[in-house]
C-alpha positions in Angstrom: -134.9 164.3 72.6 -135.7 163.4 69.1 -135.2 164.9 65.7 -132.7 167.7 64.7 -133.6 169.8 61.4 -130.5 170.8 59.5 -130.6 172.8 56.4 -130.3 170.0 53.2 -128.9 172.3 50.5 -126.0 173.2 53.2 -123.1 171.0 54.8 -120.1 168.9 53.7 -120.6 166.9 50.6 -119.9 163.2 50.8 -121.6 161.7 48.2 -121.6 161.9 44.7 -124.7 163.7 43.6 -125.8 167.0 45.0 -128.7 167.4 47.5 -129.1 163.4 48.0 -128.1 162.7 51.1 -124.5 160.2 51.3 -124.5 156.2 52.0 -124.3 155.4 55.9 -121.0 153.9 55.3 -119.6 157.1 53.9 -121.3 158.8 56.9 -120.4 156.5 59.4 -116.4 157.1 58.4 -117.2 160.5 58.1 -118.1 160.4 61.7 -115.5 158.1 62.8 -112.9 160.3 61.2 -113.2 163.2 63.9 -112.0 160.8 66.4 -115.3 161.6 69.1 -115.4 157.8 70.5 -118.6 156.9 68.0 -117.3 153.6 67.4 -120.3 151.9 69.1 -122.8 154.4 66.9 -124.7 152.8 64.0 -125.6 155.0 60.9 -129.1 154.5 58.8 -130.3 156.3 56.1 -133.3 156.9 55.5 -134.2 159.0 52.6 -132.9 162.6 53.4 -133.0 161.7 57.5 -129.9 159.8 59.6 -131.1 157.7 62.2 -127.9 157.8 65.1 -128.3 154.4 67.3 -125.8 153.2 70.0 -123.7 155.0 72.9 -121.5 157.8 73.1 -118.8 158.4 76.1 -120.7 161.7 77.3 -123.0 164.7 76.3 -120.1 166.1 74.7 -119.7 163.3 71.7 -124.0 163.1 71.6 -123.9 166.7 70.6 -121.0 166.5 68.6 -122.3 163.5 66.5 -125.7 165.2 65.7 -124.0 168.0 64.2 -121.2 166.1 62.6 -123.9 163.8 60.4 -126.5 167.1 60.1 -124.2 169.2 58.9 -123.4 167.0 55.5 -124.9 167.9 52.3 -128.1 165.9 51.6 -129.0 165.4 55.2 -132.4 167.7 56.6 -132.6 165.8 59.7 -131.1 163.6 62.3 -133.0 161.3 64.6 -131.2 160.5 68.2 -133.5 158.8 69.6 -131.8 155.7 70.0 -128.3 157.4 70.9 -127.5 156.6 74.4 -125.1 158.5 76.5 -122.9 156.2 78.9 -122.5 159.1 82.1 -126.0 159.9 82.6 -129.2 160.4 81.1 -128.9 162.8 77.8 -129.8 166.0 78.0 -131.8 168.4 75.4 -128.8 170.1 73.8 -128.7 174.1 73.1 -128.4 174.0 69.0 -128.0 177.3 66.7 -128.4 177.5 62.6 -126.1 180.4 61.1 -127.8 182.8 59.6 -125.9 185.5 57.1 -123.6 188.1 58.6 -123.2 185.5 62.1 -119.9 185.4 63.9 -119.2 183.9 66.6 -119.1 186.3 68.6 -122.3 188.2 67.8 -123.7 184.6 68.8 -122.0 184.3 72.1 -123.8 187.9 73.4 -127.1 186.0 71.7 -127.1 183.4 73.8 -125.2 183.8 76.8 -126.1 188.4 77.0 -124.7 191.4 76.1 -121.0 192.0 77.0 -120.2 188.2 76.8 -119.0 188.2 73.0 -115.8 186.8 74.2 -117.6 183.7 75.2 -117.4 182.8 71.8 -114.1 180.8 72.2 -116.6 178.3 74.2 -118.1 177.9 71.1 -115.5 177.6 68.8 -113.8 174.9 71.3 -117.5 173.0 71.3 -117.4 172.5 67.8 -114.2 171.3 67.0 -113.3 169.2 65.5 -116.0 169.9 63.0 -114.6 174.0 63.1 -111.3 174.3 62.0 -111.2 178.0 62.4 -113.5 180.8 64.5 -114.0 182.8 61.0 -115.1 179.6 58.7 -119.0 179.4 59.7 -121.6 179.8 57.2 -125.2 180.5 56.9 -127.1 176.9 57.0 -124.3 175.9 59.2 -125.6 174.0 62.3 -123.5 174.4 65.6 -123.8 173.1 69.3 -124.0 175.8 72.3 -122.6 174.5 74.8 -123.7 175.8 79.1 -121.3 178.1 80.6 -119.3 176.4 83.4 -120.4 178.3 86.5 -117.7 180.9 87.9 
Protein backbone atom coordinates (compact mmCIF):
# COMPACT_ATOMS: atom_id res chain seq x y z
CA UNK A 1 0.00 0.00 0.00
CA UNK A 2 1.65 2.96 -1.51
CA UNK A 3 0.58 5.82 -3.61
CA UNK A 4 -3.09 7.08 -4.25
CA UNK A 5 -3.70 9.20 -7.58
CA UNK A 6 -6.19 11.94 -7.15
CA UNK A 7 -7.26 14.16 -9.83
CA UNK A 8 -5.02 17.80 -9.29
CA UNK A 9 -7.26 20.22 -11.06
CA UNK A 10 -10.16 18.89 -8.58
CA UNK A 11 -10.62 19.11 -4.61
CA UNK A 12 -10.81 21.75 -1.85
CA UNK A 13 -8.69 24.71 -2.34
CA UNK A 14 -6.36 25.67 0.45
CA UNK A 15 -3.83 27.57 -0.82
CA UNK A 16 -3.58 30.69 -2.49
CA UNK A 17 -2.75 29.97 -6.16
CA UNK A 18 -4.65 27.59 -8.27
CA UNK A 19 -3.42 24.02 -9.23
CA UNK A 20 -0.16 24.33 -6.81
CA UNK A 21 -0.67 22.15 -4.28
CA UNK A 22 -1.16 23.97 -0.34
CA UNK A 23 1.79 24.19 2.49
CA UNK A 24 1.80 21.01 4.83
CA UNK A 25 0.83 23.20 7.61
CA UNK A 26 -2.29 24.37 5.91
CA UNK A 27 -2.88 20.65 5.07
CA UNK A 28 -2.03 19.34 8.21
CA UNK A 29 -4.93 21.67 9.98
CA UNK A 30 -6.95 20.82 7.15
CA UNK A 31 -6.70 17.37 8.23
CA UNK A 32 -6.79 17.95 11.80
CA UNK A 33 -9.91 19.94 11.49
CA UNK A 34 -12.20 16.82 10.68
CA UNK A 35 -11.52 15.65 14.06
CA UNK A 36 -10.25 11.69 12.70
CA UNK A 37 -7.56 11.20 15.56
CA UNK A 38 -4.42 12.35 12.96
CA UNK A 39 -2.76 14.13 15.61
CA UNK A 40 0.22 11.71 15.54
CA UNK A 41 0.26 12.11 11.37
CA UNK A 42 3.05 14.25 9.90
CA UNK A 43 2.34 16.17 6.54
CA UNK A 44 5.26 16.67 3.64
CA UNK A 45 4.91 18.20 0.53
CA UNK A 46 6.57 17.38 -2.03
CA UNK A 47 5.84 19.07 -5.21
CA UNK A 48 2.23 18.15 -6.23
CA UNK A 49 2.48 14.65 -3.96
CA UNK A 50 1.63 14.49 0.14
CA UNK A 51 3.72 12.13 1.89
CA UNK A 52 1.25 10.87 5.22
CA UNK A 53 3.80 9.47 8.03
CA UNK A 54 2.71 8.46 11.59
CA UNK A 55 -0.36 6.28 13.10
CA UNK A 56 -3.84 6.42 12.85
CA UNK A 57 -6.42 4.74 15.53
CA UNK A 58 -7.80 2.14 12.83
CA UNK A 59 -8.38 1.45 9.04
CA UNK A 60 -11.16 3.80 9.26
CA UNK A 61 -9.00 7.24 9.98
CA UNK A 62 -6.07 5.54 7.28
CA UNK A 63 -8.71 5.68 4.62
CA UNK A 64 -10.24 8.73 5.75
CA UNK A 65 -6.89 10.75 5.81
CA UNK A 66 -5.85 9.64 2.20
CA UNK A 67 -8.85 11.08 0.90
CA UNK A 68 -9.10 14.06 3.19
CA UNK A 69 -5.32 15.42 1.85
CA UNK A 70 -6.06 13.85 -2.02
CA UNK A 71 -9.02 15.40 -2.31
CA UNK A 72 -7.48 19.20 -2.04
CA UNK A 73 -6.82 21.25 -4.98
CA UNK A 74 -3.14 20.98 -6.04
CA UNK A 75 -2.60 17.51 -4.72
CA UNK A 76 -2.30 14.40 -7.70
CA UNK A 77 -1.08 11.97 -5.23
CA UNK A 78 -0.74 10.80 -1.74
CA UNK A 79 1.93 8.45 -0.45
CA UNK A 80 0.97 6.18 2.80
CA UNK A 81 3.57 4.41 2.98
CA UNK A 82 4.74 5.39 6.21
CA UNK A 83 1.12 5.71 7.81
CA UNK A 84 0.78 3.03 10.37
CA UNK A 85 -2.41 1.75 11.68
CA UNK A 86 -2.42 1.02 15.54
CA UNK A 87 -5.24 -2.18 15.46
CA UNK A 88 -3.63 -4.29 12.92
CA UNK A 89 -1.71 -4.36 9.89
CA UNK A 90 -3.38 -1.84 7.16
CA UNK A 91 -5.23 -3.07 4.64
CA UNK A 92 -5.39 -2.14 0.69
CA UNK A 93 -8.40 0.16 0.80
CA UNK A 94 -11.39 -0.09 -1.93
CA UNK A 95 -11.05 3.71 -3.45
CA UNK A 96 -13.52 5.20 -6.31
CA UNK A 97 -13.01 8.62 -8.55
CA UNK A 98 -16.45 10.29 -9.53
CA UNK A 99 -16.95 10.37 -12.80
CA UNK A 100 -19.94 12.81 -14.41
CA UNK A 101 -23.55 11.79 -13.91
CA UNK A 102 -22.27 9.43 -10.44
CA UNK A 103 -24.56 9.26 -7.45
CA UNK A 104 -24.19 7.48 -4.90
CA UNK A 105 -26.31 5.19 -5.38
CA UNK A 106 -25.59 4.15 -8.99
CA UNK A 107 -22.06 3.55 -7.19
CA UNK A 108 -23.30 1.40 -4.41
CA UNK A 109 -24.99 -1.33 -7.20
CA UNK A 110 -21.30 -0.78 -8.94
CA UNK A 111 -19.49 -2.10 -6.36
CA UNK A 112 -21.44 -4.03 -4.07
CA UNK A 113 -24.31 -5.59 -7.38
CA UNK A 114 -27.41 -4.87 -8.79
CA UNK A 115 -30.34 -4.22 -6.39
CA UNK A 116 -27.97 -2.94 -3.59
CA UNK A 117 -28.29 0.93 -4.56
CA UNK A 118 -29.50 1.44 -1.11
CA UNK A 119 -26.12 0.56 0.10
CA UNK A 120 -25.18 3.78 -0.70
CA UNK A 121 -25.87 5.26 2.89
CA UNK A 122 -22.58 3.01 3.65
CA UNK A 123 -20.93 5.21 1.64
CA UNK A 124 -22.08 8.40 2.40
CA UNK A 125 -21.51 7.50 6.34
CA UNK A 126 -17.66 6.33 5.19
CA UNK A 127 -16.94 9.61 3.92
CA UNK A 128 -18.08 11.90 6.35
CA UNK A 129 -16.88 14.02 7.62
CA UNK A 130 -15.33 15.00 4.31
CA UNK A 131 -19.38 14.62 2.67
CA UNK A 132 -21.57 16.88 4.08
CA UNK A 133 -24.45 15.78 2.03
CA UNK A 134 -25.32 12.29 -0.19
CA UNK A 135 -26.09 14.80 -3.31
CA UNK A 136 -22.73 17.05 -3.15
CA UNK A 137 -20.16 14.64 -5.07
CA UNK A 138 -18.47 15.67 -8.06
CA UNK A 139 -16.60 14.35 -10.97
CA UNK A 140 -12.71 14.23 -9.80
CA UNK A 141 -13.98 13.67 -6.48
CA UNK A 142 -12.10 10.76 -4.75
CA UNK A 143 -14.19 8.59 -2.14
CA UNK A 144 -13.39 5.54 0.17
CA UNK A 145 -15.72 2.20 -0.31
CA UNK A 146 -15.87 0.79 2.51
CA UNK A 147 -16.69 -3.73 2.92
CA UNK A 148 -20.09 -4.56 3.71
CA UNK A 149 -20.49 -5.86 7.26
CA UNK A 150 -21.58 -9.47 6.82
CA UNK A 151 -25.40 -10.15 7.53
Amino acid sequence: MGIFDFVKSVGKKLGVVDDEAPEATELKKELDSHKLGTDKVDVVVEGDKVVLKGEVADQSAFEKAVIAVGNTLGVSKVEAGELKVATSPAKDPVFYTVKKGDNLWKIAEAHYGKGKGAKHTVIFEANKPMLTHPDKIYPGQVLRIPELAAA
